[in-house]
C-alpha positions as CSV (number, residue, x, y, z in Angstrom):
1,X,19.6,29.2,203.6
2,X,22.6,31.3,202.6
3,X,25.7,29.2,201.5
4,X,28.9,31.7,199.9
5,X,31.6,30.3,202.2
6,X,35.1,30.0,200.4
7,X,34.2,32.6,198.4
8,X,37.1,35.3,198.3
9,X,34.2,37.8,199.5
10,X,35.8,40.6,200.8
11,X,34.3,44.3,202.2
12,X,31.7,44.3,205.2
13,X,28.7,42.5,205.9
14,X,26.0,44.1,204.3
15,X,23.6,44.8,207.4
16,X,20.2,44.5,205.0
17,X,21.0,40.7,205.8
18,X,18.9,41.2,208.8
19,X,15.9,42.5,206.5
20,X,16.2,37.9,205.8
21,X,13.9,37.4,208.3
22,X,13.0,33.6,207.1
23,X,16.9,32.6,206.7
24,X,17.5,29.6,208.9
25,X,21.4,29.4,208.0
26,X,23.9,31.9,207.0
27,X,27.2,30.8,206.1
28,X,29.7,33.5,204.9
29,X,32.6,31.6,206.8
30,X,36.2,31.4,204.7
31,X,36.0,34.7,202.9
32,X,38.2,37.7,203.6
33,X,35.4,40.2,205.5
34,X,36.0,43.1,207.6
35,X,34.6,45.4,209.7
36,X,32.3,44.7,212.2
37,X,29.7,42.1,212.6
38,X,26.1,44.2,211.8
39,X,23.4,44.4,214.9
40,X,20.9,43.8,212.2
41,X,21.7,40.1,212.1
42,X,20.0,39.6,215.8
43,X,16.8,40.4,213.9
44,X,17.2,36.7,212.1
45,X,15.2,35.4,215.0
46,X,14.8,32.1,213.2
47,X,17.9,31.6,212.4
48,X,19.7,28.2,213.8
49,X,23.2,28.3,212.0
50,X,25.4,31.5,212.0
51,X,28.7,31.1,210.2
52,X,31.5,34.0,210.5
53,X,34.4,32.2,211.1
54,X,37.7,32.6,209.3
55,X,37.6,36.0,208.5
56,X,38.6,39.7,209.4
57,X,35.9,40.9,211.7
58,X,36.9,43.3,214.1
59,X,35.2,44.9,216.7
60,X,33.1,43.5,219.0
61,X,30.3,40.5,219.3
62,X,26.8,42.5,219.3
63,X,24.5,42.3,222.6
64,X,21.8,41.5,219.7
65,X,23.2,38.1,218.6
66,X,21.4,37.3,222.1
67,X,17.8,37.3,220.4
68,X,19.1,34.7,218.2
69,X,16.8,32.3,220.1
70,X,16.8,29.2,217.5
71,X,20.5,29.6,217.2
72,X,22.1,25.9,218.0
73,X,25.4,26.8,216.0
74,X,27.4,30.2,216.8
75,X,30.9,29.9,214.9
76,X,32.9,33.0,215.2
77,X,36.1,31.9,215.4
78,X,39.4,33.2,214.0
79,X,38.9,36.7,212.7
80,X,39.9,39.6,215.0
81,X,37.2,40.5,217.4
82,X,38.0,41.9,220.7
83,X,36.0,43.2,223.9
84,X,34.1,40.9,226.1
85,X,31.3,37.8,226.0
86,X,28.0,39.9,226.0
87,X,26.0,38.5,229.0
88,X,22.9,38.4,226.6
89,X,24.5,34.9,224.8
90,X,23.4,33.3,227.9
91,X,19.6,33.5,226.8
92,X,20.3,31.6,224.4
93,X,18.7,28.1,225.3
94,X,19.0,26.2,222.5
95,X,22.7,26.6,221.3
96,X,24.7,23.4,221.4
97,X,28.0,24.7,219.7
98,X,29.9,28.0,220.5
99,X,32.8,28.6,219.2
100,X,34.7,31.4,219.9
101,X,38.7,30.6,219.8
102,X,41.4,32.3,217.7
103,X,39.8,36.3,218.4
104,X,41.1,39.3,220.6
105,X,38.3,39.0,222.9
106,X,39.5,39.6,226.9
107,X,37.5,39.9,229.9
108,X,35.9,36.9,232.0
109,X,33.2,34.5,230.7
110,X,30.0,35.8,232.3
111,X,27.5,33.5,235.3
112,X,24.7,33.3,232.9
113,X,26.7,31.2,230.1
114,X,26.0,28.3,232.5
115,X,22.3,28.4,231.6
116,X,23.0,27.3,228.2
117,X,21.9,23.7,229.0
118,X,22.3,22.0,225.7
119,X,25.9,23.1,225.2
120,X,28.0,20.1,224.0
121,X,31.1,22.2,222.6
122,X,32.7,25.2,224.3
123,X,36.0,26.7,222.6
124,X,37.5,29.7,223.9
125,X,41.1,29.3,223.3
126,X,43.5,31.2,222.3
127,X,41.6,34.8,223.3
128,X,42.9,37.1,226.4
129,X,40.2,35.7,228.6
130,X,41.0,36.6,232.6
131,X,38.8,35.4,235.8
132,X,37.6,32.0,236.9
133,X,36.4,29.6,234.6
134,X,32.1,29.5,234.7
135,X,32.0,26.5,237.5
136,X,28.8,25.1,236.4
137,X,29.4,25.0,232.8
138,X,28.3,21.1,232.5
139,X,24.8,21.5,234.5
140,X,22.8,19.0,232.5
141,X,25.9,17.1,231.5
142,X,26.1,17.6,227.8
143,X,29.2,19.3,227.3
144,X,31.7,17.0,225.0
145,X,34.3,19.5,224.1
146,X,35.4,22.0,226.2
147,X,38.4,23.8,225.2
148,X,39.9,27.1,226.8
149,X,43.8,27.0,226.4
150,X,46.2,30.0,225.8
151,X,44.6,32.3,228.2
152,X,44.4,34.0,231.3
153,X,42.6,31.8,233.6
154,X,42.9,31.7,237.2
155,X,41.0,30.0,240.4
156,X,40.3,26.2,240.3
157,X,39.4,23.9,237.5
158,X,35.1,23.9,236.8
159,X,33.6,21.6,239.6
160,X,31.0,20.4,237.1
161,X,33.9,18.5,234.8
162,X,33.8,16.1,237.7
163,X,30.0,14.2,236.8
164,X,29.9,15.5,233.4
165,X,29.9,12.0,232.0
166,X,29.3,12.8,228.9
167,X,32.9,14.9,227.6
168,X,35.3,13.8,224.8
169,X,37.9,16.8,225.0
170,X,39.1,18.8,227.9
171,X,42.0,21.3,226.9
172,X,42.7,24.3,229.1
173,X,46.7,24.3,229.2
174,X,48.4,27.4,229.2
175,X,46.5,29.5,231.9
176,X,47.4,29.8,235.1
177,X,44.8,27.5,237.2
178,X,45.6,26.9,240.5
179,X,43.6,24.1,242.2
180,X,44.2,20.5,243.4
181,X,43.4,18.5,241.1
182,X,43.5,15.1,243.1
183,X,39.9,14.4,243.2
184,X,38.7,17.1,240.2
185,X,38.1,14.5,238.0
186,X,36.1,11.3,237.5
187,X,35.8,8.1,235.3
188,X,34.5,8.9,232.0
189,X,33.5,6.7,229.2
190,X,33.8,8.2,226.1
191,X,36.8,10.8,227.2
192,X,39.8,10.7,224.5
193,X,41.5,14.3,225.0
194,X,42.9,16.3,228.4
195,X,45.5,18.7,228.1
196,X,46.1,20.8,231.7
197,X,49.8,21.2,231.1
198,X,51.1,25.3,231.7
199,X,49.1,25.5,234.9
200,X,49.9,26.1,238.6
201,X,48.0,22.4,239.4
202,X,49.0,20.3,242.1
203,X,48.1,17.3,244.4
204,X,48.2,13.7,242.9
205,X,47.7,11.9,239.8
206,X,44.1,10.4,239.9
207,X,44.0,6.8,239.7
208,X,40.6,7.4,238.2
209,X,42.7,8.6,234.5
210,X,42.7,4.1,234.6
211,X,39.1,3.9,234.3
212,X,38.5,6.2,231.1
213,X,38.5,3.2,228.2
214,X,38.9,5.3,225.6
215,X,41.2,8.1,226.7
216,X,44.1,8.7,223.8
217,X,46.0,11.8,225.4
218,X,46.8,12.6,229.0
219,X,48.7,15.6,229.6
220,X,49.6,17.6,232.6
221,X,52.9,18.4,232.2
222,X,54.5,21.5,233.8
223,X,52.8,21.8,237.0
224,X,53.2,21.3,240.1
225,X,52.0,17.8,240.6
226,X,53.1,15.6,243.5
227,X,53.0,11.5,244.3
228,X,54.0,9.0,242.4
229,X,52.6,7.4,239.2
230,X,49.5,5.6,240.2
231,X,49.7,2.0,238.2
232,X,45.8,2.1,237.6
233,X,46.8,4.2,234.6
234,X,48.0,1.7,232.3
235,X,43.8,0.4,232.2
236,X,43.7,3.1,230.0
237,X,45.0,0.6,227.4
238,X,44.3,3.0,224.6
239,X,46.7,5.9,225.4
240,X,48.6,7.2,222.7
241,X,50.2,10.1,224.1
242,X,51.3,10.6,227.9
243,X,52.8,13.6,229.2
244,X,53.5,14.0,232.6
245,X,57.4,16.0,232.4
246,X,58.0,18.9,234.9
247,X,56.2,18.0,237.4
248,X,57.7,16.4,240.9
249,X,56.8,13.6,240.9
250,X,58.5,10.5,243.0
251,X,58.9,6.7,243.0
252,X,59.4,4.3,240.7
253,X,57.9,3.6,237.1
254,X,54.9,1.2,237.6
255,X,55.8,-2.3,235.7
256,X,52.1,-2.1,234.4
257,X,53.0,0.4,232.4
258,X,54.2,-2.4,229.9
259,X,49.8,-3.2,228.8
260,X,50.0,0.3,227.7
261,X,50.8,-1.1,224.2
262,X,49.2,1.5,222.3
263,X,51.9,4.2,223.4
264,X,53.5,6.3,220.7
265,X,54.7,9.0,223.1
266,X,55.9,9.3,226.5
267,X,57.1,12.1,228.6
268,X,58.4,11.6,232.1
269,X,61.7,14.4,232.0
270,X,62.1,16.4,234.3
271,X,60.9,14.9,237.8
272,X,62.4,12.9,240.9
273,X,61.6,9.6,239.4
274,X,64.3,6.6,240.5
275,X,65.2,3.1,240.1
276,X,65.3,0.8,237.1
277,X,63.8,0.7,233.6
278,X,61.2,-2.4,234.0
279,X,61.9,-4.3,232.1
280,X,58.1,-4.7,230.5
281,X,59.0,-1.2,228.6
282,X,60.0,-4.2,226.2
283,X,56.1,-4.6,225.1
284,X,55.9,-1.2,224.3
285,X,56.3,-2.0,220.6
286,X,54.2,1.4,219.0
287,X,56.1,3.8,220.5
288,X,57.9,6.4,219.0
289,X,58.8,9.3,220.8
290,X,60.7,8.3,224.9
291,X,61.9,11.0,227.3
292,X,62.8,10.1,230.6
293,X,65.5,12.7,230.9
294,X,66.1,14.9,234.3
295,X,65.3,12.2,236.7
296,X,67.1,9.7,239.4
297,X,66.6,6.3,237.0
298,X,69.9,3.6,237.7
299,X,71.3,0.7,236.7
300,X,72.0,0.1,233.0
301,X,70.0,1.3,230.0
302,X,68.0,-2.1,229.5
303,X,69.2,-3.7,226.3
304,X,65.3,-4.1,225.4
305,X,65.1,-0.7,224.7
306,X,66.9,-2.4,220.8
307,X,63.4,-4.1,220.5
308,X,61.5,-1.0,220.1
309,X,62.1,-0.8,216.8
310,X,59.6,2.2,215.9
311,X,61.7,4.8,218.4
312,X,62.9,7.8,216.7
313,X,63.9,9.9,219.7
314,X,65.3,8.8,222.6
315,X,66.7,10.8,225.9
316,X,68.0,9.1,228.8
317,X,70.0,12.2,229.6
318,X,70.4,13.7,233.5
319,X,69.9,10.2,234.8
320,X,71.9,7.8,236.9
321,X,72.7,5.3,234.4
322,X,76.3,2.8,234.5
323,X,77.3,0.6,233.1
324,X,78.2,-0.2,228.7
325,X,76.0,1.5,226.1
326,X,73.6,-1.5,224.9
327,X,74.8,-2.5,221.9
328,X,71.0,-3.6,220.9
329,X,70.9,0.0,220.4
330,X,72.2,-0.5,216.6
331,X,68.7,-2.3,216.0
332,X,67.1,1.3,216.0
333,X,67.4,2.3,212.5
334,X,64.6,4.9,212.9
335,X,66.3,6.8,215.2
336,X,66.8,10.4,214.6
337,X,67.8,11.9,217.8
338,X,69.8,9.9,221.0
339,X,70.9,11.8,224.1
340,X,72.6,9.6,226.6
341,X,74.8,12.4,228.4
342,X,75.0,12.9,231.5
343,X,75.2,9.7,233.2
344,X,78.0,7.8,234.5
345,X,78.0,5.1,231.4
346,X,81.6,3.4,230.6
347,X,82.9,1.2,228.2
348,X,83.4,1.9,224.5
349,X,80.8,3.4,222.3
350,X,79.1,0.6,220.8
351,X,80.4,0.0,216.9
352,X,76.7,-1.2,215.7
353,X,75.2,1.7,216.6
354,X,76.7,2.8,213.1
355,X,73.8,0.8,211.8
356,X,71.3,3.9,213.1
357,X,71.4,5.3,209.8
358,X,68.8,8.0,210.3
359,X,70.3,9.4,213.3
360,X,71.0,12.9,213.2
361,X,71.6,13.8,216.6
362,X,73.8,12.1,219.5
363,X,75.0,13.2,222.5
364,X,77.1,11.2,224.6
365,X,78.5,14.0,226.8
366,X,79.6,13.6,230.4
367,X,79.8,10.5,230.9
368,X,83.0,7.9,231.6
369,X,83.3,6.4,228.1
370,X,87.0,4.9,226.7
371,X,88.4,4.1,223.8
372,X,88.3,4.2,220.6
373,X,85.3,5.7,218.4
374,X,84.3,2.8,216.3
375,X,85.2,3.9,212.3
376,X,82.6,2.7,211.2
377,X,81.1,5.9,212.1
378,X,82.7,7.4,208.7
379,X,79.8,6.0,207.2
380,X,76.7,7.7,209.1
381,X,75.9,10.4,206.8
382,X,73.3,11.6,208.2
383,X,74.9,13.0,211.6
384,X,74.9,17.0,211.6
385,X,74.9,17.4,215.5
386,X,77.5,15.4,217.7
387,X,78.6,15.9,221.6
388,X,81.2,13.8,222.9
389,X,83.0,16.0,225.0
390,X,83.9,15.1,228.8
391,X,84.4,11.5,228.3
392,X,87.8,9.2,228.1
393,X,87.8,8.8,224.7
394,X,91.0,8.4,222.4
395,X,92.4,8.0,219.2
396,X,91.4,9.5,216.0
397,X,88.0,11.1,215.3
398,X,85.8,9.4,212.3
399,X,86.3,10.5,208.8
400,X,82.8,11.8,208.7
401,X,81.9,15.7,208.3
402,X,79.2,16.0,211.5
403,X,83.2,15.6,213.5
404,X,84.2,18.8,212.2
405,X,81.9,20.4,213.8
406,X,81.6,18.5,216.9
407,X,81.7,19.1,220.7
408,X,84.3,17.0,221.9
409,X,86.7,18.9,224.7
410,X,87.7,16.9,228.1
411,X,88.5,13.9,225.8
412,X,92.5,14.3,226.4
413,X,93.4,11.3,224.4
414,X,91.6,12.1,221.1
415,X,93.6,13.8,218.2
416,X,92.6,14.6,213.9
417,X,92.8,17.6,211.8
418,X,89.8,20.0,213.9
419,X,90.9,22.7,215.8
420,X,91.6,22.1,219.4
421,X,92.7,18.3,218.5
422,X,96.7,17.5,218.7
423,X,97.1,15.7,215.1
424,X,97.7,12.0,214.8
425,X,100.9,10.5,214.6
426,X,101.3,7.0,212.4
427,X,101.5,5.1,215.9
428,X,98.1,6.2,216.5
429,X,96.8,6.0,213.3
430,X,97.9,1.9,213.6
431,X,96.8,1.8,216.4
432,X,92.9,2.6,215.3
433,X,93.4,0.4,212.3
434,X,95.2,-2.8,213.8
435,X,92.4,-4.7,214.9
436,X,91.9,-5.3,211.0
437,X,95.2,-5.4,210.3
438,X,95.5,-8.7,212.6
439,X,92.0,-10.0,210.6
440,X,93.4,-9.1,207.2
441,X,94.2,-12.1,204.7
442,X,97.0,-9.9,203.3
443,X,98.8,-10.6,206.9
444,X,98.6,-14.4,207.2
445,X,101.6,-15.1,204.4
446,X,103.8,-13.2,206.7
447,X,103.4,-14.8,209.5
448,X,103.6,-18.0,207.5
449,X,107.0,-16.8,206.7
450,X,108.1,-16.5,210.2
451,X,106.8,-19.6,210.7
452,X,108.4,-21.7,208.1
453,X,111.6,-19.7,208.8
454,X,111.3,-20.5,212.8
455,X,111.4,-23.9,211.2
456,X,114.4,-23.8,208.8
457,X,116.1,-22.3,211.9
458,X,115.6,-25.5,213.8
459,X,116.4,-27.8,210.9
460,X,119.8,-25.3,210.0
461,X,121.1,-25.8,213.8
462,X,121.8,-29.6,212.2
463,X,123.9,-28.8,209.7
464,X,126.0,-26.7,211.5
465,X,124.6,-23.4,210.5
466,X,124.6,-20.0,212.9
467,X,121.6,-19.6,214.5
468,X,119.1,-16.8,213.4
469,X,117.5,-15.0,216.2
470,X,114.1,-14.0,216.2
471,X,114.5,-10.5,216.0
472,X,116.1,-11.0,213.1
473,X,113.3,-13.2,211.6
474,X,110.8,-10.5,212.6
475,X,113.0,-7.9,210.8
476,X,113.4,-10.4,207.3
């Protein structure tokens, strides 16, 4: 055995390593190598663990590393190698893990890498791989991790996925698969990872998604995906992440979405969903991260949404949505970004949403909001981006730096000291301020006067004495 990873080796790899006919493991992995990967090491015939990865090969992978026939573990990942899979890797029956992601390496994956029967992890991401994916990849059913993202794919997804019972991780978004992918995949038990997003995929969601118990992350965004959202998903209880956005998908949000407790994010922009919120979003406790912009969703933004107390980004926007701004909204004091524009919301902007005090980011825009913005907005510090423009909105803007610098045009009635704002006169200014005013324990001994003198006026009237008018009370 030959341990010097993490090393700060640098230079080539000495090619008298092949003369090592007895090493079982080399490990050079970590260090700063160059140059090309020597023929020499296909000599190592009993060699079982081959570490390169994490350096600065270039060149290309030797047709010899194909007489490495005890090899179970070929890592030669992230360094800079370029040309194509040699065909001769396919002889090699007992390797189990292959990786080959983060190179230069182009071309397609040849036929005979489905005879590598014992193959449980696969990574070829992030290369300039072109062709079809190898079809029968998952022959015996071993494969676990299969991961080919960020390349130039094409044709339909493997047809082997479909039985292969036995994978954990399925990421090949970013390529440009084309297939239906309705019926390409089945129920698998210990499945946690698919990523198929950046495709050319259509056809249906799979109701089968439901019946993976342990499946964390579903995403197949930005496709061309059609149907609605099949309810059997929310069996998969344990889904963390669900990404489903820029597809066109139609219909309604299932209610059963509210047992997917363990949700943290979800991504639904960017389709033809309608109707109402349900209103069992409320159990959705854990989550974190809610878009459900560029849809047809209606009604009113259900005031449950203030229960979700972990949100941090929210975006409602391109929506249907009437009716007030929730004030339940305030509750949200994790909140960092909230876009509600683009709706047809009225009413006043809600003053406890001044309680979001880690909100950065809010955009109101086109919508039919009136009034007055609450001052209570003077104290969120933490605003550096604001859009209020094309609303009803009057008055003064907040004393609060983030409204310098904010979009707020087609809002007629609102006036400070920004550019493109008429200034406030004291009217105005009284105006914003008066709801205190009448509150304010400084104003109750006047109106006591008033009243006291209401009643001398009464009592004077006795005695002979000129009448006061109450204009002239007002004015004392």
């Amino acid at each position: 055995m030959m341990y010097l990873f993490t090393n700060q080796l640098s230079g080539s790899v000495p090619s008298e390593l092949g003369n090592l006919k007895s090493l079982v493991e080399l490990c050079i992995d970590e260090n700063s190598l160059s140059g090309s990967i020597p023929t020499s090491l296909g000599d190592l015939t009993n060699l079982t663990v081959l570490y390169l990865f994490e350096n600065k090969l270039s060149g290309v992978i030797p047709k010899e590393i194909g007489n490495l026939k005890s090899i179970v573990e070929l890592v030669l990942s992230q360094n800079q190698l370029n040309g194509s899979i040699p065909t001769s890797l396919g002889d090699l029956s007992n390797l189990e893990k292959l990786y080959l992601r983060d190179n230069q390496l182009s071309g397609s994956i040849p036929q005979e890498m489905e005879n590598l029967l014992k193959l449980t992890v696969l990574q070829l991401d992030t290369n300039n791989f072109s062709g079809y994916l190898p079809q029968n990849i998952c022959r015996r059913g071993s494969l676990q991790n299969f991961t080919a993202y960020n390349n130039h794919f094409i044709g339909p997804i493997p047809k082997s996925l479909k039985t292969c019972k036995s994978l954990v991780k399925v990421s090949l978004e970013g390529n440009q698969l084309t297939d239906n992918i309705s019926e390409d995949f089945g129920a698998y038990p210990n499945l946690r990872f698919v990523d198929l997003s950046d495709n050319n995929l259509h056809g249906e969601i799979s109701h089968l998604w439901g019946q993976c118990p342990q499946l964390a992350t579903l995403k197949i965004a930005r496709n061309k995906l059609t149907g609605s959202i099949p309810p059997e998903i929310s069996h998969a209880t344990q889904i963390h992440k669900l990404d489903l956005s820029s597809n066109s998908l139609v219909g309604v949000i299932p209610k059963d979405f509210g047992r997917l407790t363990s949700l943290v994010e979800l991504k639904l922009t960017g389709n033809q969903l309608w109707g109402p919120i349900p209103s069992e979003f409320g159990s959705l406790t854990d989550i974190e991260y809610l878009d459900l912009s560029t849809n047809k969703f209606s009604e009113s933004i259900p005031s449950i949404f203030g229960d979700l107390l972990n949100l941090h980004y929210l975006n409602l926007s391109n929506n249907k949505f009437s009716q007030e701004i929730p004030f339940q909204l305030g509750k949200l004091v994790h909140m960092s970004q909230l876009d509600l524009s683009h709706n047809s919301l009225e009413g006043r902007i809600p003053s406890e949403m001044s309680s979001m005090q880690s909100l950065e980011k809010l955009n109101v825009s086109h919508n039919n909001l009136t009034g007055l913005i609450p001052t209570t907005f003077d104290g969120m510090h933490g605003l550096n981006d604001i859009d209020i423009s094309y609303n009803q909105l009057q008055g003064p803007i907040p004393n609060n730096k983030a409204f310098q610098n904010a979009r707020m045009e087609g809002n007629n009635g609102l006036c400070g000291n920004v550019g493109g704002l008429k200034p406030c006169n004291h009217s105005v200014e009284h105006k914003r301020t008066s709801k205190k005013a009448h509150s304010h324990p400084q104003s109750r001994p006047t109106m006591l006067m008033v009243s006291q003198m209401l009643s001398f006026q009464t009592a004077s009237s006795y005695r002979g004495l000129d009448d006061i008018t109450l204009e002239q009370l007002i004015t004392i």
